[in-house]
C-alpha positions in Angstrom: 120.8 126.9 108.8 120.2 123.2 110.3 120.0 120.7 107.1 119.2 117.9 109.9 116.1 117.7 109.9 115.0 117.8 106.4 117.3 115.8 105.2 116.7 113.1 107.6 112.9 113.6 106.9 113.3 112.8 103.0 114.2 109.4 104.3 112.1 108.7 106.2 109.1 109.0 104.8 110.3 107.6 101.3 111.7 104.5 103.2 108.5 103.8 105.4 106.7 104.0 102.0 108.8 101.6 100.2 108.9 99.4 103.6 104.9 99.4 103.1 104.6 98.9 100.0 106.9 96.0 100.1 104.3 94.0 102.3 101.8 94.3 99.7 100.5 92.7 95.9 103.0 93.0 93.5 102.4 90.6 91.0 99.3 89.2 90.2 98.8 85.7 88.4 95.7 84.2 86.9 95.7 80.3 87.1 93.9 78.6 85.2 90.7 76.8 86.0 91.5 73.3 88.0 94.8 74.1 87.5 95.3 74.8 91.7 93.2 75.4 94.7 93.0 78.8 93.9 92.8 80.7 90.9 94.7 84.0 91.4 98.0 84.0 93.3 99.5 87.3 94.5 103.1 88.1 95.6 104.0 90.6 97.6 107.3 93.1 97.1 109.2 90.9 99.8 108.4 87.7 98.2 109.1 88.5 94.7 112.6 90.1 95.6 113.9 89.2 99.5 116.6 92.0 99.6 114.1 94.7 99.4 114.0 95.2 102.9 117.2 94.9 104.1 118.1 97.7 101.9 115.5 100.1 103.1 115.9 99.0 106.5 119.5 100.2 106.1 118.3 103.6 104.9 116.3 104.0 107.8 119.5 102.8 109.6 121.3 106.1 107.7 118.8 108.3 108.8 119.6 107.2 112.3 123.2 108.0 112.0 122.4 111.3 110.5 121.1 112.9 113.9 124.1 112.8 115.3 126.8 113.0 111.9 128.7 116.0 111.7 128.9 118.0 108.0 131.7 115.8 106.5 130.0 112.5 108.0 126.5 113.3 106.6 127.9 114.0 103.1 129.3 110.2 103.1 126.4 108.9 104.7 124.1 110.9 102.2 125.7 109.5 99.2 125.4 105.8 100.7 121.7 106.8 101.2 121.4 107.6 97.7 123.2 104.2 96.3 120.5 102.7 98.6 117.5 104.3 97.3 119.0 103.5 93.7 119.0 100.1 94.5 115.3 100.0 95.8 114.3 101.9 92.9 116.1 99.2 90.6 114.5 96.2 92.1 111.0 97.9 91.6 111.8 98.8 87.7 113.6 95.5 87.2 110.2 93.7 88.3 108.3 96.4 86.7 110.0 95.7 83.1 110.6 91.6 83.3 108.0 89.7 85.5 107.0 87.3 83.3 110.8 86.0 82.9 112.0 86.3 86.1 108.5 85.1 87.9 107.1 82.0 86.3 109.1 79.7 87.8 107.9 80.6 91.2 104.2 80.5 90.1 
């Protein structure tokens, strides 16, 4: 049975997701009144942590390699995958859980 195909779908999709959803709101801040020109200020997933897309960008990269990987090759390749995707997941939680300390200095 050819694992190709599947395999290379699951990270595709998942990494084209993250890749959008890196371009949009992530954190949203109320200002107060007089306080700026504008009262709500928005960061996106790339501004709030830059190595976001390098690291999907190198999944998609795997994904590449996997078309033409043989069995042992894909196994190596799928576990670097996997330490990727980790990685992407931590940034997400690790904004998720601390914005407020790690994001009011750039506000």
């Amino acid at each position: 049975m050819n694992t190709k195909p599947p395999l290379i779908l699951g990270i595709l999709v998942p990494a084209a997701v993250i890749l959008a959803l890196a371009t949009q709101p992530w954190i949203t801040v109320q200002l107060a009144e007089g306080a700026a020109a504008t009262t709500n200020l928005a960061m996106t997933g790339q501004e709030v942590n830059a190595s976001l897309s390098p690291i999907v960008l190198a999944a998609l990269a795997g994904a590449l390699a996997l078309t033409i990987a043989g069995r042992a090759f894909r196994i190596v390749l799928g576990a670097l995958i996997a330490l990727l995707g980790a990685g992407a997941a931590w940034i997400a939680a690790y904004v998720y859980l601390d914005t407020a300390a790690n994001y009011a200095g750039r506000v």
